[in-house]
N, C-alpha and C positions, 0 to 999 in steps of 0.2 A: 728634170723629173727623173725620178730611179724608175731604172730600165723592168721589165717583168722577172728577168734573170735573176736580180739584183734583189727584189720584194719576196722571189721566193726561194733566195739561198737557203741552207739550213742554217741553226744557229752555231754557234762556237760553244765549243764543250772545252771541257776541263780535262787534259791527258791524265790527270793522277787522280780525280775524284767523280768526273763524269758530268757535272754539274755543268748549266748555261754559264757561257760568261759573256757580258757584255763587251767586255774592251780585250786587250790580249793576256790580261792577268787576273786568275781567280779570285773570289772574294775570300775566299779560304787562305789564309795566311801560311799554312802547312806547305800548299799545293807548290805555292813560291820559292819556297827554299829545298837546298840540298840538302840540309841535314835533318831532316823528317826522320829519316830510316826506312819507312815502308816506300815502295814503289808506285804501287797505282790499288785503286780499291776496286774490287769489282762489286757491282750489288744490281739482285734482281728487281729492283723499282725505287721509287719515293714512299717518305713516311708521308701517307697519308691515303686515304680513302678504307676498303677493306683490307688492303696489308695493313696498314695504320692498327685498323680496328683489330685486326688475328693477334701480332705482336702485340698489344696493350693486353687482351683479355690472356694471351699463356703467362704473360710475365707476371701482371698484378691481377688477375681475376679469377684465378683457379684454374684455368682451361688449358688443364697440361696436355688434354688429347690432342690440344691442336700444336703439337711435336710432330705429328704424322704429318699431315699436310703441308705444315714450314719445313720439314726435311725434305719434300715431295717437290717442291719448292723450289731447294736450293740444289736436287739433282738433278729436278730437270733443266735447271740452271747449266750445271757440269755440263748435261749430254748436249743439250742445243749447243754450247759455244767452246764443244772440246778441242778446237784447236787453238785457244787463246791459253790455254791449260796445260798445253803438250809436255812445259820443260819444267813445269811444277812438278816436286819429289813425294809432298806430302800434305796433309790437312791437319791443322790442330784447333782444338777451342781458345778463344781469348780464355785467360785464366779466374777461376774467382774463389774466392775462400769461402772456406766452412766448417772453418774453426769455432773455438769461442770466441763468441761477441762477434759472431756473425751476423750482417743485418739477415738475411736468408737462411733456409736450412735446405734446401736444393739448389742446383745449378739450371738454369733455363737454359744457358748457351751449351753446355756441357749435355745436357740431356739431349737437346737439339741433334751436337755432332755423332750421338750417341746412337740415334736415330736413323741419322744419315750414313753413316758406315755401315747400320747393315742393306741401306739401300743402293749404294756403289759397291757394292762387295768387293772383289778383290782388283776392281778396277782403279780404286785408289788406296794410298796407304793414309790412317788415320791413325793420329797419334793423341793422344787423349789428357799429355801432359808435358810436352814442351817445355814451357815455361809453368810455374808454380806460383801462384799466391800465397803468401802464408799470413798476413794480417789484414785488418781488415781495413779497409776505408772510406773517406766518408763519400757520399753520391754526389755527385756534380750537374747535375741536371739543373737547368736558370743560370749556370754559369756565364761569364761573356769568356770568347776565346782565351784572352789573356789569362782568366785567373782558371778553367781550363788546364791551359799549359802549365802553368807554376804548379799547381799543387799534382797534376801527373808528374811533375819532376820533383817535387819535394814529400811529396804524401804517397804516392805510387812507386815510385821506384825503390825506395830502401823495404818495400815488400816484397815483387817481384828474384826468382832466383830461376835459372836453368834447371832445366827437368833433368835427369839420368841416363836420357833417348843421346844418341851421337845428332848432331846437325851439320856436320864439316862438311860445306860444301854444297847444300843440299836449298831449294825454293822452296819456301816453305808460302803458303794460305793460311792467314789467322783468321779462323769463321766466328763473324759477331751478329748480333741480330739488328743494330741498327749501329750505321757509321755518324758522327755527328761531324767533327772534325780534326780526328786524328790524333790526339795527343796522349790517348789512350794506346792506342795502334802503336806511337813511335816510341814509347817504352817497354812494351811487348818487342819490340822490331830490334830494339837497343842491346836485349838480353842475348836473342837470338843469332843476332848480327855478331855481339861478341862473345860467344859460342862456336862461332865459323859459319854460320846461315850465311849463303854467297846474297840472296833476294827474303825479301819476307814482302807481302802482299795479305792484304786484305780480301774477304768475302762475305756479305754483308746480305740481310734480307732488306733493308731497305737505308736508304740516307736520308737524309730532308729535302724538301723541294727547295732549293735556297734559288736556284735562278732561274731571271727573267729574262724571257729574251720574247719580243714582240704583243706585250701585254700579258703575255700567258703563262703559267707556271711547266715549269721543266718538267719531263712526261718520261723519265727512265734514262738510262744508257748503254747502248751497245760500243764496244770496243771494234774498231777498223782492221785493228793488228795488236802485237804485243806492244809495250813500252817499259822499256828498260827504265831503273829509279837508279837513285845512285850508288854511286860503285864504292 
């Protein structure tokens, strides 16, 4: 019979995605390998409940005011857990286009960090263009992982270019509003990376509840310490 100790250890989380995992290897295929590019994701909860509902209604339901409160959010994010933060240089948006034959004519994430810079003010530096989108592509939402990755590597990437900003050397935070599972991220992290970005990391207002651990769905993630991604 397992011991009382034993019934109420915590669960095993994911060092690069935060997620429950059941055995010693995430379900997240990303999390597994070295060449992801990005390091670790940080995100202040799961898709789902009223974060769920706030992100769905700014993005597709008109409710851009709710910028204020998702930047409100992601600073109070910063200040509760600034020493996980320390040796990060700067903040950029994941990139999106808005050119012609753009599905959008605003940027959600971009107006986001837009938000949030002047709520960290000179606490952090915000960079507003890093990396560049310049075409457009198609949404990947109902993907399965695999094709996911493929078309981030074949449909994403020959859009993707380096901003004009220096990165040599420097940790950078790509801020997205929902992490799904990375393949997004490690094309952004790819650019960056061979630019001279020494770390690129993720920061995210929510991921998916992907796991289970004791019949019940995964309830957020705090970091213990930093964790270094690859070199």
């Amino acid at each position: 019979m397992a011991s009382d100790s034993t019934l109420s250890s915590p669960p095993r989380r994911c060092a690069a995605c935060g997620q429950e995992t059941l055995g010693s290897r995430c379900t997240n295929a990303w999390c597994n390998r070295a060449d992801r590019g990005w390091s670790v994701v940080y995100s202040t909860g799961t898709y789902e409940g009223e974060l769920r509902r706030a992100i769905v209604g700014y993005k597709y339901r008109g409710q851009r005011d709710r910028a204020r409160s998702l930047s409100a959010l992601l600073a109070g994010y910063l200040d509760e857990h600034a020493t996980w933060f320390e040796e990060y240089d700067a903040l950029t948006p994941m990139p999106a286009y808005l050119g012609p034959g753009a599905r959008r004519s605003w940027d959600p994430v971009g107006r986001l960090v837009a938000e949030l810079a002047e709520r960290v003010g000179d606490s952090w530096a915000v960079r507003p263009a890093l990396v560049e989108k310049v075409g457009e592509t198609a949404p990947m939402r109902g993907q399965t992982q695999w094709q996911r990755a493929r078309y981030a590597e074949c449909g994403l990437r020959p859009v993707l270019r380096a901003g004009a900003c220096e990165v040599g050397g420097a940790r950078i935070l790509v801020v997205d509003d929902v992490f799904t599972e990375g393949s997004t991220l490690r094309e952004v992290a790819r650019v960056l990376r061979r630019a001279g970005a020494e770390e690129v990391a993720g920061l995210v207002l929510a991921r998916p509840a992907l796991g289970i651990a004791g019949g019940r769905r995964s309830a957020g993630w705090a970091h213990g310490e930093r964790r270094r991604g690859p070199a």
